[in-house]
C-alpha positions in Angstrom: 37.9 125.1 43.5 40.2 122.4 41.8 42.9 124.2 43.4 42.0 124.1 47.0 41.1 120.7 46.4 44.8 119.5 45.3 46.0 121.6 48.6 43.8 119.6 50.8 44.8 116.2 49.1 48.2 117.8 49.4 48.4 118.6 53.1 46.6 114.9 53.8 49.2 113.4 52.4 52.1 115.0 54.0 50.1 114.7 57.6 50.0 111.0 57.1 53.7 110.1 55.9 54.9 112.4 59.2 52.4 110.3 61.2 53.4 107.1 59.6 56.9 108.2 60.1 56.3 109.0 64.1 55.0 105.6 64.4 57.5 103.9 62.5 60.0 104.8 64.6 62.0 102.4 67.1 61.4 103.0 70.6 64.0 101.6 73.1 62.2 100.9 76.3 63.9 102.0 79.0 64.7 99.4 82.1 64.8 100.1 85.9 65.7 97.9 88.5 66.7 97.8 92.5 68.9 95.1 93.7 71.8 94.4 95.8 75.5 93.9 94.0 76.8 90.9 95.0 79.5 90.6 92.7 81.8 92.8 89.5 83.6 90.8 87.0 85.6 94.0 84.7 83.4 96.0 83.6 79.9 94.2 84.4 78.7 93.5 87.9 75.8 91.7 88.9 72.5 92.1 91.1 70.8 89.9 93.0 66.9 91.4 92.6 63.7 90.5 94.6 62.0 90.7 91.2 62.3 87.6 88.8 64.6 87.2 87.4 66.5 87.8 90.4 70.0 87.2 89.1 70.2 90.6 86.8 73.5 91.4 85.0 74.7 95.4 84.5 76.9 96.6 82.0 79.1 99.7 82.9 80.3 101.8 80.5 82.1 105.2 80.2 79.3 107.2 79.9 77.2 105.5 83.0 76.3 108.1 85.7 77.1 106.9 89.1 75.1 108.8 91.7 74.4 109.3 95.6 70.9 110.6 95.7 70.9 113.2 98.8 68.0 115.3 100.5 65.1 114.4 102.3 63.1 113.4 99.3 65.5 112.4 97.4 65.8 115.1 95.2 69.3 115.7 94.2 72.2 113.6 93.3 75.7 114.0 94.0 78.3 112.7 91.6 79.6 109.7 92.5 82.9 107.5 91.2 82.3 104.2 89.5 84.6 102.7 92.2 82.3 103.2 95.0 80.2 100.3 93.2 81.0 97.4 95.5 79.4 94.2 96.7 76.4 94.9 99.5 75.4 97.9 97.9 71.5 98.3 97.0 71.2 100.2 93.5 68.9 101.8 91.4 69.9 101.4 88.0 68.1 102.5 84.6 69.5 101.9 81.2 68.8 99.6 77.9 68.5 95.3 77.6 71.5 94.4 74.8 71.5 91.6 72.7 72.6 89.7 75.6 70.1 90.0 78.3 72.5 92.7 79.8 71.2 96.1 81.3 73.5 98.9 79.5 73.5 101.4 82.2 72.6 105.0 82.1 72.7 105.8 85.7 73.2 104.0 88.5 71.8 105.3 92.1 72.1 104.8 95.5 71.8 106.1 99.0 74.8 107.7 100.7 73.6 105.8 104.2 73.5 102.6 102.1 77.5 103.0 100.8 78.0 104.0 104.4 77.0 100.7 105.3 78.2 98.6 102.8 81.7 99.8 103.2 81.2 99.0 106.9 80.4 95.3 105.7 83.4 94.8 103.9 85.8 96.4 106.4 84.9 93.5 108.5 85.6 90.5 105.1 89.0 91.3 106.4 89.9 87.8 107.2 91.4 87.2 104.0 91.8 83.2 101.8 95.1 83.3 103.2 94.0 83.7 106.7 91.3 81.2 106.3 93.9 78.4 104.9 96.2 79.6 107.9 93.1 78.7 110.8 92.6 75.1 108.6 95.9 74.3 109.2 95.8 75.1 112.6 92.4 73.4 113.1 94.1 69.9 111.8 97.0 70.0 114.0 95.2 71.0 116.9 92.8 68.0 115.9 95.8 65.9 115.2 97.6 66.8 118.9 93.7 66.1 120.2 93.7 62.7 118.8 96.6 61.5 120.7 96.6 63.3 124.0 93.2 60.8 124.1 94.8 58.2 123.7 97.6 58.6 126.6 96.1 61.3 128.8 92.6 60.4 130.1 93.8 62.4 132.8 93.5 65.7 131.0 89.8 65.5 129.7 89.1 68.9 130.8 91.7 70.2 129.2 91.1 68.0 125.9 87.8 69.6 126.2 88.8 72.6 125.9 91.0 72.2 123.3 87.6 70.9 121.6 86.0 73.9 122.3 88.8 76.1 120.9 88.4 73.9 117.6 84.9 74.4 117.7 85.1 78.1 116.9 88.0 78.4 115.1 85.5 76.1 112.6 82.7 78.3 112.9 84.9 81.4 112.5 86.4 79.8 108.9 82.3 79.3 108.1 81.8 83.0 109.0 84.3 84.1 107.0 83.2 81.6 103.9 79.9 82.8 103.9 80.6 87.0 103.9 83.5 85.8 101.0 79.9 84.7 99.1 78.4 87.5 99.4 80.8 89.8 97.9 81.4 87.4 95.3 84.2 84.3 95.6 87.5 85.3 94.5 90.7 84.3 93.7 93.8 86.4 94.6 95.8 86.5 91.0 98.5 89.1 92.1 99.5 91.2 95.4 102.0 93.6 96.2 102.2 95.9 99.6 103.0 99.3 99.9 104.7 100.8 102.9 104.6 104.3 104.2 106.8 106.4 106.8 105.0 107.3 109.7 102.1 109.8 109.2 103.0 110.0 105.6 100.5 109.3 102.2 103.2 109.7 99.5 103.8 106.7 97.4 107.9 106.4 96.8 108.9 105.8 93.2 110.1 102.3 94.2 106.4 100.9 95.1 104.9 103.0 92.1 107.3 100.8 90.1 105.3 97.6 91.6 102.2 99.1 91.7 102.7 99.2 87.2 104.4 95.8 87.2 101.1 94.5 89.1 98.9 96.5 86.5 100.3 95.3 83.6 100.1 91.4 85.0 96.2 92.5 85.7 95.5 93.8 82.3 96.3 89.8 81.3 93.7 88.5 83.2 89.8 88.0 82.0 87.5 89.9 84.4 89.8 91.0 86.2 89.3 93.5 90.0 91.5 95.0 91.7 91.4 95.7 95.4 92.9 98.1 97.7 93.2 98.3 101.2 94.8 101.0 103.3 96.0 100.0 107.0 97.5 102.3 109.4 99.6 101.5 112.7 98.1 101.9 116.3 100.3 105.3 116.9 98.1 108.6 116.9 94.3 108.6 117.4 92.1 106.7 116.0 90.6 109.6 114.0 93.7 110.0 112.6 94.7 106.2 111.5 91.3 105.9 109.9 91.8 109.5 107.7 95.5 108.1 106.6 94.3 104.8 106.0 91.8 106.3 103.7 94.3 109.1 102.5 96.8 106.1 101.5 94.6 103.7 99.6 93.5 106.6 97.9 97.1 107.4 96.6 97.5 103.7 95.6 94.6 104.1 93.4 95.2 107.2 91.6 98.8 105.1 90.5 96.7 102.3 89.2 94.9 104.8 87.4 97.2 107.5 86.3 100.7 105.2 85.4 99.0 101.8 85.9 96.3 102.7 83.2 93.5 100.7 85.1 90.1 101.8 84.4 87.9 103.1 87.2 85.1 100.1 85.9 87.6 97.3 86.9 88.7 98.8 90.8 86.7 98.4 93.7 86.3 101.6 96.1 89.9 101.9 98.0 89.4 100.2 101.3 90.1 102.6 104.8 90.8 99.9 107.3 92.4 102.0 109.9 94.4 100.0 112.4 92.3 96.7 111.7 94.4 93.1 110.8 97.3 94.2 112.3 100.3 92.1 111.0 103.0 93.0 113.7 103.3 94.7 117.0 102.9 98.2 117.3 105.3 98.1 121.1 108.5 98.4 118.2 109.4 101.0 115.6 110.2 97.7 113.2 106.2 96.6 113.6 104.5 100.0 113.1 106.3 100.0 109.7 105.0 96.8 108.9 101.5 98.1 109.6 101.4 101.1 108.0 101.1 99.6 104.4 98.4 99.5 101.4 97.5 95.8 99.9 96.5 95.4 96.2 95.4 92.7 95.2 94.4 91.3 91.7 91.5 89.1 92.0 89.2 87.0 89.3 85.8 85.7 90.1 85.7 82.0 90.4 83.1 81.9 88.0 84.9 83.0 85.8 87.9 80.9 86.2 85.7 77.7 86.4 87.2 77.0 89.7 
């Protein structure tokens, strides 16, 4: 009897210390949360949420899963790279809060019509800060030449008018082009270097994959820092064609950056297939389609970050 008494007490206690070790543990809570990236600074990027707060803050680490959910409910998930996180894309991301309110991602999700689209958006941000500084320059001379033809050539009103219309848009074009720069995020260009390519070629010669290391190295000195690239293509061919080289090109860029350049997939953005867009010279010469068949990197640092 005093036996199977001891057991019992026994077993009681051993039942409550696993019980009180169950309940002792700590339980990380898991975090989920849809938004829209609207900006990547190295190895974090950041969501703008409907939820509150709406400003949310990922980190992105080695072991995040980046995927492209497929099907027609949804159900399976294709693998995707960290690169094709850029700004415009709606996510799903689930992870951990750290120490400093940041969401430590475990997978990060999103819809393959979604990319789609959001690459779409930033093939048309091509109007670069240089381009924009070039059409404000223009706008003030065109303003300045305004200000005296008024003065001498009453005459000409219709044609001063026109010129005013002509200012007009070239105004409303550089407020355009500000506001889509917002949305991905406002960037200064740190670095760039172009690549050039013989004609229906993807092979990147050893001189540019010199550059492309020199550029790397300058990047890796630079707080937060993105890289882009952007793959053009001249006008020869179809347009099929231009748009798979353009993509086939970057593509090459990126795997230097990677491979010899030794820049982490968390700090690229996806290589950009802009086809035979922003041409910079004529395609009517043999001179201008080399000039257009050509990748850009760029190295670029949030302005937030630089406090400009």
């Amino acid at each position: 009897m005093k036996n199977r008494t001891a057991i019992k007490i026994a077993t009681s206690i051993v039942l409550l210390t696993a019980g009180f070790a169950l309940t002792s543990r700590t339980v990380v809570a898991q975090t989920k949360v849809q938004g829209v990236i609207d900006g990547r600074s190295g190895p974090t990027m950041s969501l703008k949420t409907v939820n509150s707060p709406p400003d949310t803050t990922v980190l992105l680490t080695d072991s995040t899963e980046v995927g492209e959910v497929e099907g027609v409910f949804k159900g399976r998930t294709k693998q995707m790279p960290m690169t094709a996180l850029i700004p415009g894309l709606p996510v799903q991301v689930s992870g951990t809060m750290n120490d400093q309110n940041q969401i430590v991602a475990d997978s990060v999700k999103f819809k393959g019509s979604d990319l789609k689209a959001a690459m779409d958006a930033q093939a048309g941000l091509q109007p670069t800060m240089q381009k924009v500084a070039a059409n404000t320059a223009q706008i003030e001379q065109t303003e300045a030449q305004v200000a005296a033809q008024q003065a001498a050539l009453q005459a000409q009103q219709a044609q001063l008018t026109e010129e005013q219309q002509k200012i007009a848009a070239n105004k409303a074009s550089i407020a355009a082009a500000n506001k889509r720069f917002g949305e991905l995020g406002e960037y200064n260009i740190l670095g760039e270097t172009t690549v050039y390519f013989a004609n229906g070629k993807i092979i990147v010669d050893p001189q540019y994959q010199t550059q492309i290391v020199t550029l790397s190295q300058q990047a890796k000195g630079i707080t937060a820092y993105i890289i882009q690239v952007q793959g053009y293509a001249s006008a020869v061919g179809s347009a099929a064609l231009n748009q798979k080289l353009s993509s086939e090109r970057a593509n090459a860029v990126t795997a230097v950056l990677e491979q010899q350049g030794g820049i982490p997939l968390t700090n690229m953005l996806a290589p950009g297939a802009m086809g035979t867009s922003s041409q910079i010279d004529s395609d009517k010469t043999t001179e201008g389609q080399a000039e257009n068949r050509r990748v850009v990197v760029r190295i670029l640092q949030n302005k937030g970050i630089s406090g400009t």
